[in-house]
TORGU-180893 format. One record per residue: x, y, z of N, C-alpha, C, CB in turn; residue in one letter. Coordinates in steps of 0.02 Angstrom, whole numbers, plus 50000, padded with zeros to 5 digits. Glycine has a CB too. Example, Ala and Ser with C-alpha at 12.3 -4.5 7.8 and 13.67 -1.06 7.14 Angstrom:
506604971650390506154977550390506604983550390505654977650452A/506424988850354506844994750357506455000250394507044997050286S/
END
This chain:
498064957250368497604962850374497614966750308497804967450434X/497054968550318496814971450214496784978350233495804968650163X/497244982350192497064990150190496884991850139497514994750204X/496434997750115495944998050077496295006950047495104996750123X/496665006749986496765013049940496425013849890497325013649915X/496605016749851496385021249777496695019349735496475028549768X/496705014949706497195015849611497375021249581496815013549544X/497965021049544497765027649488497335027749437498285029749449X/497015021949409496295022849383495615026149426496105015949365X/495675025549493495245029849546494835023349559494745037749514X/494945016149555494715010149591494845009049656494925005149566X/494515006949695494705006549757494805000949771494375008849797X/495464996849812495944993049807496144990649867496384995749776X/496144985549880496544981549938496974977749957496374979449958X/497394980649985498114978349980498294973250049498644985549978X/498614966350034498714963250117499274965650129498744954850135X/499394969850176499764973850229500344968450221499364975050315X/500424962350244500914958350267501324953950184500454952750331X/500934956550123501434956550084501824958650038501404954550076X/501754966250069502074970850042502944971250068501624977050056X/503194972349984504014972349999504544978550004504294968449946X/503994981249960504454988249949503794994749932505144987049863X/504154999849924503665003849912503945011749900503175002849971X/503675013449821504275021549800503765025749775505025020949725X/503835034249787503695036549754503695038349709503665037449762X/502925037749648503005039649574502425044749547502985032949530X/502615048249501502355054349484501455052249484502745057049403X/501395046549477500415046549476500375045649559499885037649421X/501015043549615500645042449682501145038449708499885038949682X/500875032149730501445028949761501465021449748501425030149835X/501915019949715502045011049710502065007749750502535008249689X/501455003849764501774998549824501734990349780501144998549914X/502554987749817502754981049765502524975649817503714980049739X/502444969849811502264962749815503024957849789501524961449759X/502724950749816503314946449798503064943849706503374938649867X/503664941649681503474939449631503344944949576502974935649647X/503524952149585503754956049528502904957949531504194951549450X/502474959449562501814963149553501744968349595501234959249563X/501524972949590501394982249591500794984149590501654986649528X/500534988249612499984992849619500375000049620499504991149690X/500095005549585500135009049602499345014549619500625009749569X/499515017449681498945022149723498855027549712498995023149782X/498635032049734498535039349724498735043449805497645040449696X/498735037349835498905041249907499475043749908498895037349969X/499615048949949500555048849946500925045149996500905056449957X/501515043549977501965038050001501915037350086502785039749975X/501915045250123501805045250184501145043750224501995050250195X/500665043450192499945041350216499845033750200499335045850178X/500215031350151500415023250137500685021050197500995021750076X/501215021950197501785020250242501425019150314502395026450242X/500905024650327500725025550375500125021450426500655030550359X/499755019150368499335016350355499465007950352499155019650304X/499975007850318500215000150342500654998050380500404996850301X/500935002150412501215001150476500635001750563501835007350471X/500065002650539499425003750592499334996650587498665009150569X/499164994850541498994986750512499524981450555499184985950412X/500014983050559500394978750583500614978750685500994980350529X/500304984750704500514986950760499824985650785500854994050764X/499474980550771498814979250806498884975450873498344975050761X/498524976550946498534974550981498544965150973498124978451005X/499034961750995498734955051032499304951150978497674952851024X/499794955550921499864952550867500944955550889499204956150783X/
END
């Protein structure tokens, strides 16, 4: 499932929910990491992240 943020360039960005590994807050927003050493960082803050991809995963039937 694809969730849909903000870059810190102000691009709008889609992230697959299911391969995200980690995820910290940093002064432009919030890092969210991938396997294999790749990063995005967002503009959302860490708790509307967090929040947001844990909806993604708590979908009925799954």
């Amino acid at each position: 499932m694809f969730v849909k943020f903000t870059s810190s360039d102000r691009v709008a960005t889609a992230v697959n929910a299911a391969q995200v590994t980690f995820i910290s807050q940093v002064t432009d927003g919030t890092r969210i990491r991938f396997g294999e050493g790749r990063s995005i960082t967002v503009i959302e803050p860490m708790d509307e992240v967090i929040d947001k991809l844990n909806r993604t995963r708590a979908l009925p039937g799954e």
